[in-house]
C-alpha positions, 0 to 999 in steps of 0.5 A: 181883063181879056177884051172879047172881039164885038159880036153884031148879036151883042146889039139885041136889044134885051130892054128899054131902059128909062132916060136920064130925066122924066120925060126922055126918050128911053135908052137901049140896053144891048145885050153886053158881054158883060155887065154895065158895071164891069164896063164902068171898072173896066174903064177906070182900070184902063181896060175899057170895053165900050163907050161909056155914055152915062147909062151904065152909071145910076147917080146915087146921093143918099138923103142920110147927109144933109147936104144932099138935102139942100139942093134937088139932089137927094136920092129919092121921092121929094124935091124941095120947094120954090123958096125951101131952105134947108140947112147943110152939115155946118148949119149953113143955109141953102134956098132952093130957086125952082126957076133955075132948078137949084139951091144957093146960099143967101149972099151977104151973111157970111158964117166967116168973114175971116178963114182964121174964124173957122176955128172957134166958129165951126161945128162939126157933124157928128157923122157916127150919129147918123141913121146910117142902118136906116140909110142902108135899109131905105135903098136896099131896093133900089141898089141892083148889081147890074149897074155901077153907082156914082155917089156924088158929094156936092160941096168941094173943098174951094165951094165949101169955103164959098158957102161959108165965106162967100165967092169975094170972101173966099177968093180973099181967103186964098191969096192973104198971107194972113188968111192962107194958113188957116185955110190950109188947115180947114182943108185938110179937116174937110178932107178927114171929114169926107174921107169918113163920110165916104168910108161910111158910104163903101160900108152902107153901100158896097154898089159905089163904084166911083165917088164924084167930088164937085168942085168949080174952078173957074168961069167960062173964060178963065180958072178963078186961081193961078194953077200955084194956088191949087197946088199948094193949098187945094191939091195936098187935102184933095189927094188925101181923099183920092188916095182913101177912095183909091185904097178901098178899090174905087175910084174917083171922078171930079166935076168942075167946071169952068175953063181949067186947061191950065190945072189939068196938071194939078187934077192929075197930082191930086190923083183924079181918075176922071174929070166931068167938065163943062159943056163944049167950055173946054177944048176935049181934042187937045186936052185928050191928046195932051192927058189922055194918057193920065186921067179919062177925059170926058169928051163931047162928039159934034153936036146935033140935032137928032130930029134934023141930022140924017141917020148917015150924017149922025152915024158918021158923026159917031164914028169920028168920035169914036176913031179920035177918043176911043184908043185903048192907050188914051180911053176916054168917056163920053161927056155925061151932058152929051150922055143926056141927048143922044140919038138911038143911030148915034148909040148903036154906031158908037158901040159898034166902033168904040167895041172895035177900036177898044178891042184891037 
């Protein structure tokens, strides 16, 4: 794509658009000169335009999985109840908390005490049963070609196996001989699952551009497995996946959290495009300059409070970003946590740098 040089006429703005939560201020939509959703491929084809903030993006769960129904994720009109259970693709059940605004699975009653279980225990979904011409036709509406869509699956390959197991139970799993084999071959199951569950997703729902996969890693401290772990048995089924969504012409994005300088190498083996970490947990200048060159990063600008910080002070602190993260050979994109609470003078300053920088 030939990268046009910014023009100041592009800052008209040509509508307010609603905030990423009720009750957040709006968010400006320029006048690009393209598309938000040519931006979006722009930049996982590593031809980017601007800064991606996350108000290009539109967060797209459709209820048609049930596993979209266990937690307040689904899209759509209802949310679930303080004390709401509903229960996964395998029957596993989810209690929505609302004084934390999540689903959990009740502790202490595992569907397997053992990974070599999973066998015998499991029932797998019927995804060809699903209602997926009534899925299509419920977002028909709400699906617009100006926006790119990032359809999230919410239980990864190492949280699958915590909801069946366990935390303790599926930490065991990964590192006994006797349990490791088994676990392999349900990993890899997963993944024939979700390569179906996504292809059925592109053909429902051409919007999508990126499939967002979660799957946490680590605590605040440390990665909760050695980096030869994942290697061995989480990366081989994740790069399945990837390399299905890869085939389609979309691309793929993975939200784990924890403090994961150590795998970074292996979220690039398993051909991750973008990774989505955790809020100012891990260290976005290093990791940027270290693996910029091979998987976006998305990076966190100086924190600050837009009611108390200057307008000079907050623009500056913008153009910092920009000069460090926004370099056409290492593009980056803007943490979506950050995305959340961004100042209007920091939006229009980034702009304005990063359209320059990208377009040098």
């Amino acid at each position: 794509m030939a990268i046009p040089a910014f023009d100041p006429k592009e800052l008209l703005i040509e509508e307010e658009l609603p905030g990423f939560f009720p009750g957040a201020p709006t968010v400006p939509k320029y006048s690009f000169p393209v598309s938000m959703r040519e931006a979006v491929t722009a930049l996982y084809k590593r031809e980017p335009l601007w800064q991606i903030t996350g108000m290009e993006q539109k967060i797209f769960r459709p209820r048609v999985n049930p596993d979209n129904l266990t937690r307040p994720t689904a899209s759509g009109p209802s949310r679930p109840k303080d004390g709401e259970v509903n229960k996964d693709i395998f029957g596993v059940e989810w209690e929505y908390v609302e004084i934390v605004g999540a689903a959990m699975v009740r502790p202490g009653n595992p569907m397997l005490n053992d990974a070599n279980e999973w066998y015998d225990k499991l029932v797998w979904p019927d995804v060809d049963s699903w209602d997926w011409e009534g899925a299509a036709k419920e977002y028909e509406q709400d699906l617009t070609p100006e926006k790119s869509y990032i359809c999230f699956i919410r239980t990864g390959w190492f949280e699958r196996l915590i909801s069946l197991m366990d935390f303790e139970g599926a930490l065991m799993a990964l590192v006994d001989e006797d349990q490791t084999d088994a676990v392999k071959a349900l990993f890899t199951k997963l993944s024939e699952l979700s390569i179906k569950i996504i292809g059925k997703y592109f053909e429902q729902y051409p919007q999508i551009d990126v499939i967002c996969i979660h799957d946490d890693w680590g605590s605040q401290r440390e990665t909760f497995f050695s980096p030869s772990i994942v290697a061995d048995i989480i990366v081989p089924p994740m790069r399945a996946v990837t390399d299905f969504i890869h085939s389609k012409g979309r691309f793929c994005d993975l939200h784990s959290c924890g403090f994961l300088h150590k795998q970074i190498p292996n979220m690039i083996a398993a051909g991750w495009d973008s990774w989505s970490s955790q809020l100012n947990l891990n260290d976005c200048h290093l990791l940027h300059d270290m693996y910029g060159d091979k998987i976006i990063i998305g990076a966190f600008p100086k924190q600050f409070d837009p009611d108390k910080t200057p307008e000079d002070e907050q623009r500056a602190i913008a153009r910092e970003y920009a000069n460090e993260f926004c370099d056409p050979k290492k593009p980056s994109m803007l943490n979506f946590y950050s995305g959340m609470r961004l100042s209007r003078s920091f939006r229009e300053e980034l702009y304005i740098r990063s359209r320059e920088n990208y377009s040098k």
